[in-house]
C-alpha positions in Angstrom: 87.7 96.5 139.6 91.5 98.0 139.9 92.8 98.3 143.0 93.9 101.7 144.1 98.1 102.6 143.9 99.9 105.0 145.4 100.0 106.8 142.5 96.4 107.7 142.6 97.0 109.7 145.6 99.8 112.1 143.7 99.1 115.5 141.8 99.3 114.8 138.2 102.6 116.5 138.0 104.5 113.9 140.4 103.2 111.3 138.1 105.2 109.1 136.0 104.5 109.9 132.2 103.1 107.0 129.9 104.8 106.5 126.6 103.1 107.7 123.6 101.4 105.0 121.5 102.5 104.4 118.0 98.8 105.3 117.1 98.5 108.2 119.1 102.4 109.6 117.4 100.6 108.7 114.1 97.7 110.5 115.0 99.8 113.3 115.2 101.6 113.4 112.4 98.6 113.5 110.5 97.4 116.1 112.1 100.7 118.1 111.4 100.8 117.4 107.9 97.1 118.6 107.3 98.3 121.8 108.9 101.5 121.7 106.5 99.5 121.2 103.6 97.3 123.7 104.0 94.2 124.8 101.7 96.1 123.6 98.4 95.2 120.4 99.2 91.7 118.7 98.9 90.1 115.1 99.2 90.0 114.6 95.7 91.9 116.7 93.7 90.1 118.2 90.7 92.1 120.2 88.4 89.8 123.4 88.0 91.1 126.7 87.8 90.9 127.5 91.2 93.4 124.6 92.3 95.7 125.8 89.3 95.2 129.3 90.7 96.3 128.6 94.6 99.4 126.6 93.1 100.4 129.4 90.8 100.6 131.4 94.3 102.1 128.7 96.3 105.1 128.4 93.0 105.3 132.4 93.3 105.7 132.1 97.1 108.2 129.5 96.8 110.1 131.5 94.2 110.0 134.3 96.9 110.9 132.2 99.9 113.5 130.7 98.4 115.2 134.1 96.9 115.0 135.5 100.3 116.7 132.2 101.9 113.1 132.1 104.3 114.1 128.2 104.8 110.7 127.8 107.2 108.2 128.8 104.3 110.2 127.4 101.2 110.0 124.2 103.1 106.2 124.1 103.8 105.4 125.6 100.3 107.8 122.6 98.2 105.9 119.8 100.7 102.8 121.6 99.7 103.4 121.1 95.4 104.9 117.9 95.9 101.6 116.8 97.6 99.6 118.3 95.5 100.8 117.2 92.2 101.3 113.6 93.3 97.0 114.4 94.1 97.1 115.9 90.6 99.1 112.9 89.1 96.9 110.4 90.4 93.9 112.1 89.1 95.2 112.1 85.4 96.3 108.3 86.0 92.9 107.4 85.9 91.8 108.9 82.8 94.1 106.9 80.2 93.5 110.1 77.2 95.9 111.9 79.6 99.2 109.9 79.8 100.9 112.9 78.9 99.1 114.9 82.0 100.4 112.3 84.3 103.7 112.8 83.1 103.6 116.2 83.6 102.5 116.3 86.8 105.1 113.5 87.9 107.5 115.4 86.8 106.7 118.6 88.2 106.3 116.8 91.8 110.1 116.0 91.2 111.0 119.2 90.8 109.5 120.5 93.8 110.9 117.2 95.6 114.7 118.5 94.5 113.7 121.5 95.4 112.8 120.5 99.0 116.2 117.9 98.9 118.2 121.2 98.5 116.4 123.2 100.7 117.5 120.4 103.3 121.0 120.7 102.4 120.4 124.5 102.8 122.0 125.0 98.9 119.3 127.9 97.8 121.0 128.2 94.7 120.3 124.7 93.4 116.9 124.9 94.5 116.2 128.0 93.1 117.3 126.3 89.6 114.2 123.3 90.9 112.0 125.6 91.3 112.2 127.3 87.9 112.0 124.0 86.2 108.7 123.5 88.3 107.7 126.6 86.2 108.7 125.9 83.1 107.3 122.1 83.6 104.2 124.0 84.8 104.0 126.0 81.7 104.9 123.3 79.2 101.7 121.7 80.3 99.4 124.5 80.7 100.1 124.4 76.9 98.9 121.6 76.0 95.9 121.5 78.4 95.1 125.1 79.6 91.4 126.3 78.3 91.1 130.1 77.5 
């Protein structure tokens, strides 16, 4: 059993603080990057409408953000595609009749990855030019695979 200190005896305040764990800081971080990634992101990413939906609204928000130099919520919303189509990549990775899906999406998580590089650097111009090749890169597939 563990002796009492003198430490016991002080209010919580006058205590010395404990270094956080590298589990508990991990911990943490996880938590915050759920909250970042908000409701685009799933388990397992399946490419229904509905996903395709909430990132046509999180591309338009970014397009927005990033017109009106809102650095806080063109930030969360490039981390949010770039998560989402790395999801989005991995899911056509698996099925080898989509190659070309994979590419797609690979290339449509770098854009949003420059985007969020120039955001960084706080140049809004160069990522504006990022996000409108997420578009087009977004379109150019919906071409090949979007159902009517």
């Amino acid at each position: 059993m563990r002796q009492a200190t003198p430490d016991d005896h002080r209010p919580s305040a006058a205590r010395p603080r404990r270094a956080a764990t590298p589990t508990l800081i991990a911990a943490a971080a996880l938590a915050c990057l759920a909250l970042i990634a908000g409701p685009v992101l799933s388990a397992a990413v399946e490419p229904d409408g509905d996903l395709m939906r909430s990132i046509d609204d999180t591309t338009k928000g970014l397009d927005s953000s990033v017109s009106q130099h809102d650095l806080a919520a063109a930030t969360q919303q490039a981390q949010e595609l770039a998560a989402v189509f790395s999801q989005i990549s991995e899911h056509y990775a698996a099925q080898p009749d989509h190659a070309d899906a994979v590419d797609f999406s690979r290339k449509t998580r770098q854009f949003a990855e420059q985007a969020l590089q120039s955001l960084k650097s706080g140049d809004f111009d160069a990522a504006s030019g990022h996000v409108l090749n997420l578009t087009r890169s977004c379109k150019a597939c919906h071409q090949v695979y979007k159902k009517d």
